[in-house]
C-alpha positions in Angstrom: -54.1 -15.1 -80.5 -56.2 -13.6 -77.9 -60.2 -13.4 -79.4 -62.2 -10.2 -78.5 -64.2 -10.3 -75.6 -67.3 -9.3 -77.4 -69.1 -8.9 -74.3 -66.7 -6.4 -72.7 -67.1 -4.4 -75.5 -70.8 -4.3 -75.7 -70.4 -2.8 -71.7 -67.8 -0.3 -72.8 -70.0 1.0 -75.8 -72.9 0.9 -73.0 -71.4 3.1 -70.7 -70.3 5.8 -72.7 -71.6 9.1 -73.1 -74.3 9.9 -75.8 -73.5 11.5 -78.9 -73.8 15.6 -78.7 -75.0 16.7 -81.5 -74.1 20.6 -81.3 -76.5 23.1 -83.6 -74.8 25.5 -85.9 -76.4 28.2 -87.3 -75.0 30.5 -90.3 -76.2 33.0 -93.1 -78.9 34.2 -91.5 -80.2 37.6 -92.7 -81.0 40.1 -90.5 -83.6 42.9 -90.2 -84.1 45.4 -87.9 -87.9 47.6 -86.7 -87.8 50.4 -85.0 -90.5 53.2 -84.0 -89.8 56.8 -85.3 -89.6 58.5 -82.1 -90.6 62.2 -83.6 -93.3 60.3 -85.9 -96.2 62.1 -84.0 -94.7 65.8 -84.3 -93.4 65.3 -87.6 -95.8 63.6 -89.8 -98.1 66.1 -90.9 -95.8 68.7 -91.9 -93.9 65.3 -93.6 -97.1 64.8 -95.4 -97.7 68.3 -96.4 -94.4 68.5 -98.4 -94.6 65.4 -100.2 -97.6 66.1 -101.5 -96.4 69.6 -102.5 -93.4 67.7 -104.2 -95.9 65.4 -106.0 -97.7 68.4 -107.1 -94.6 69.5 -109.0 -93.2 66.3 -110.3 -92.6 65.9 -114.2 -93.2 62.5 -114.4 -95.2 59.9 -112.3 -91.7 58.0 -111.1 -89.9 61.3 -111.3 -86.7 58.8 -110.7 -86.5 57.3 -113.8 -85.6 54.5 -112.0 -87.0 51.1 -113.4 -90.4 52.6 -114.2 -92.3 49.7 -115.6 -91.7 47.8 -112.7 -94.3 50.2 -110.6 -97.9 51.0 -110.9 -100.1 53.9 -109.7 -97.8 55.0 -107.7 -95.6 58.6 -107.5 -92.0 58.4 -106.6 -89.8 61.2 -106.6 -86.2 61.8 -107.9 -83.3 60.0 -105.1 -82.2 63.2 -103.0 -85.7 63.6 -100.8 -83.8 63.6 -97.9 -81.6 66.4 -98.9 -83.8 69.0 -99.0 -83.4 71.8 -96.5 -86.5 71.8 -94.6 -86.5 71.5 -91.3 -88.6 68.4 -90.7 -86.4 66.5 -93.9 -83.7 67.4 -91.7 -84.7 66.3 -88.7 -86.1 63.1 -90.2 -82.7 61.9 -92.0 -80.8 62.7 -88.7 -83.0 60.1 -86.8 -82.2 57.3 -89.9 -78.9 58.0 -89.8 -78.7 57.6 -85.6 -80.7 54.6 -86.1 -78.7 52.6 -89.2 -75.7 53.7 -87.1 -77.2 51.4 -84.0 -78.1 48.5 -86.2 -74.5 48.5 -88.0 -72.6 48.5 -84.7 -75.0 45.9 -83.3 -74.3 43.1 -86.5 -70.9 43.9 -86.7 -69.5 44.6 -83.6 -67.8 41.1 -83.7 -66.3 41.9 -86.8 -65.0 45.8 -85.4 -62.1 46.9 -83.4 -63.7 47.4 -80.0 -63.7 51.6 -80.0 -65.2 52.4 -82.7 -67.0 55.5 -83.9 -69.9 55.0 -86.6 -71.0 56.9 -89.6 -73.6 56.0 -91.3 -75.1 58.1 -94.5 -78.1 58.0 -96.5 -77.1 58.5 -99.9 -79.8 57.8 -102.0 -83.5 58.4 -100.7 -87.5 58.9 -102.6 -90.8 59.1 -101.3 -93.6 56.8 -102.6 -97.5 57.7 -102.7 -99.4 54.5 -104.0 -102.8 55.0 -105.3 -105.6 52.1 -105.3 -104.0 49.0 -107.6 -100.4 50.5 -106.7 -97.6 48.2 -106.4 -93.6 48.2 -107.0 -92.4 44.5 -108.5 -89.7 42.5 -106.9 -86.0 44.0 -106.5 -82.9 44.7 -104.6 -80.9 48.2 -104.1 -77.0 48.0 -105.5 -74.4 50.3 -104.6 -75.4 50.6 -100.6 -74.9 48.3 -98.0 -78.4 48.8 -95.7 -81.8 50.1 -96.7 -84.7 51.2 -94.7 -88.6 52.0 -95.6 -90.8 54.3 -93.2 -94.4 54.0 -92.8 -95.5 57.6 -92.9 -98.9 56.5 -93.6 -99.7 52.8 -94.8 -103.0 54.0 -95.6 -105.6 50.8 -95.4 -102.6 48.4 -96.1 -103.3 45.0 -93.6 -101.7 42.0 -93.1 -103.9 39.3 -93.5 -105.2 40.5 -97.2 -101.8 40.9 -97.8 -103.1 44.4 -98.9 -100.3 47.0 -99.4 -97.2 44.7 -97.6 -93.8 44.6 -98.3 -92.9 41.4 -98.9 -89.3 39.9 -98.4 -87.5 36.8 -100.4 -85.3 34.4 -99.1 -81.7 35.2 -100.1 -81.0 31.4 -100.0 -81.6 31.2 -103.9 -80.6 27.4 -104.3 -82.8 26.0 -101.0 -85.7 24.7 -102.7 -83.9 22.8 -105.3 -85.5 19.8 -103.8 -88.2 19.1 -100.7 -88.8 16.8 -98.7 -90.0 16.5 -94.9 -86.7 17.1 -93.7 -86.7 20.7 -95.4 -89.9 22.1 -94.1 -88.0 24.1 -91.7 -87.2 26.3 -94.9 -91.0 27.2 -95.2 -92.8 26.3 -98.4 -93.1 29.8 -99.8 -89.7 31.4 -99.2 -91.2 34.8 -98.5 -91.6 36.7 -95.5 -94.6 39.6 -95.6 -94.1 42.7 -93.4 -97.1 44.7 -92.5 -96.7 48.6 -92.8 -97.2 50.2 -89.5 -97.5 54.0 -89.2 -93.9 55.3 -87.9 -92.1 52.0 -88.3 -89.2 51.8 -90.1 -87.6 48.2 -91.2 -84.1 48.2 -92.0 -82.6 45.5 -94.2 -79.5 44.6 -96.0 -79.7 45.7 -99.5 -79.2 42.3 -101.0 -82.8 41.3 -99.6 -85.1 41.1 -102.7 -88.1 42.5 -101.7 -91.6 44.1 -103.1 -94.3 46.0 -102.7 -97.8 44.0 -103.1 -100.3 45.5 -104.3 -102.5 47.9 -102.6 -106.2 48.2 -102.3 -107.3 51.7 -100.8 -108.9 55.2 -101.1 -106.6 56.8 -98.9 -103.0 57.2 -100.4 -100.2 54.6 -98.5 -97.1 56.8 -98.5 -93.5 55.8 -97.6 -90.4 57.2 -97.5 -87.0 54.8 -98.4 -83.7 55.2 -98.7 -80.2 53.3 -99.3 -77.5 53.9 -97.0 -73.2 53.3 -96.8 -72.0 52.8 -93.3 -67.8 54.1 -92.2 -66.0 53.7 -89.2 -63.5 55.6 -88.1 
């Protein structure tokens, strides 16, 4: 019988190609930012009628949605954007042209190319959050995207992590254990958002996500809402 030539084989393993190791990326969560374009002509009178609202609501979280999970803060009932004002109006129209942009753009792989999209706010609430204000950690059911819009962040910053919404990692099981070769998954999990005035963040409604608390004499008020998308 013929023995191996060991040698050979040693040249042959020598002269092929590397290994390609080939990157794969899945299950990432995306979120979206964009700038309220009519945020300088319609803030004040935005302003003006929530704080007419407030003056007339029954109850601090006027919602009755989850109440012990906020603090110093007002929220109204979940049709804000439905009222028949002109500048409501206006402002649900923009959402609604903007969610339809960030649907088409995550699932236009998934779509039949012509496509025409809906998308409509059906649940929406203002929030005015006093000094020592905060909402606890939660998700939204029953929508598929949610949004939040700085009308005025009032004194929240970044770096005091005064006022931010803060954002948890949707991967529930990926700190079960840690070593160096997971400190790509951060060791805090979270991802803190700093309130800019006329930004909006858009987010799938899965995302847990809170409000920290905030630290201020001048009110921080935002305006949310959840949001089903069709096609047609």
């Amino acid at each position: 019988m013929t023995q191996p030539n060991h040698l050979d084989l040693d040249a042959e393993f020598q002269l092929a190609e590397p290994c390609a190791i080939e990157a794969i990326k899945t299950w990432t969560t995306p979120l979206f930012i964009a700038k309220q374009p009519d945020h300088e002509f319609l803030k004040e009178e935005l302003v003006n009628y929530i704080y007419q609202c407030k003056a007339q609501q029954a109850e601090k979280i006027d919602s009755r949605v989850a109440p012990i999970a906020k603090h110093k803060l007002f929220e109204s009932p979940l049709n804000f954007l439905e009222a028949q004002t002109p500048e409501v109006m206006e402002l649900k129209r923009i959402f609604e042209e903007l969610l339809a942009e960030v649907a088409f753009e995550v699932n236009k792989e998934a779509w039949p190319e012509e496509v025409e999209v809906d998308a409509n706010i059906i649940e929406s609430w203002y929030h005015v959050t006093q000094n020592g204000g905060y909402h606890d950690a939660h998700s939204h059911p029953n929508c598929s995207w949610c949004g939040i819009y700085y009308l005025d962040p009032g004194e929240s910053t970044l770096g005091d992590r005064n006022g931010v919404n803060r954002f948890y990692d949707p991967r529930v099981n990926a700190e079960h254990y840690s070593d160096a070769g997971t400190a790509y998954l951060s060791g805090q999990g979270v991802w803190d958002f700093e309130p800019k005035e006329g930004q909006i963040i858009f987010f799938p409604s899965y995302l847990k996500h809170a409000a920290l608390t905030y630290f201020g004499q001048q009110d921080r008020i935002v305006i949310a809402f959840n949001a089903i998308i069709d096609i047609y």
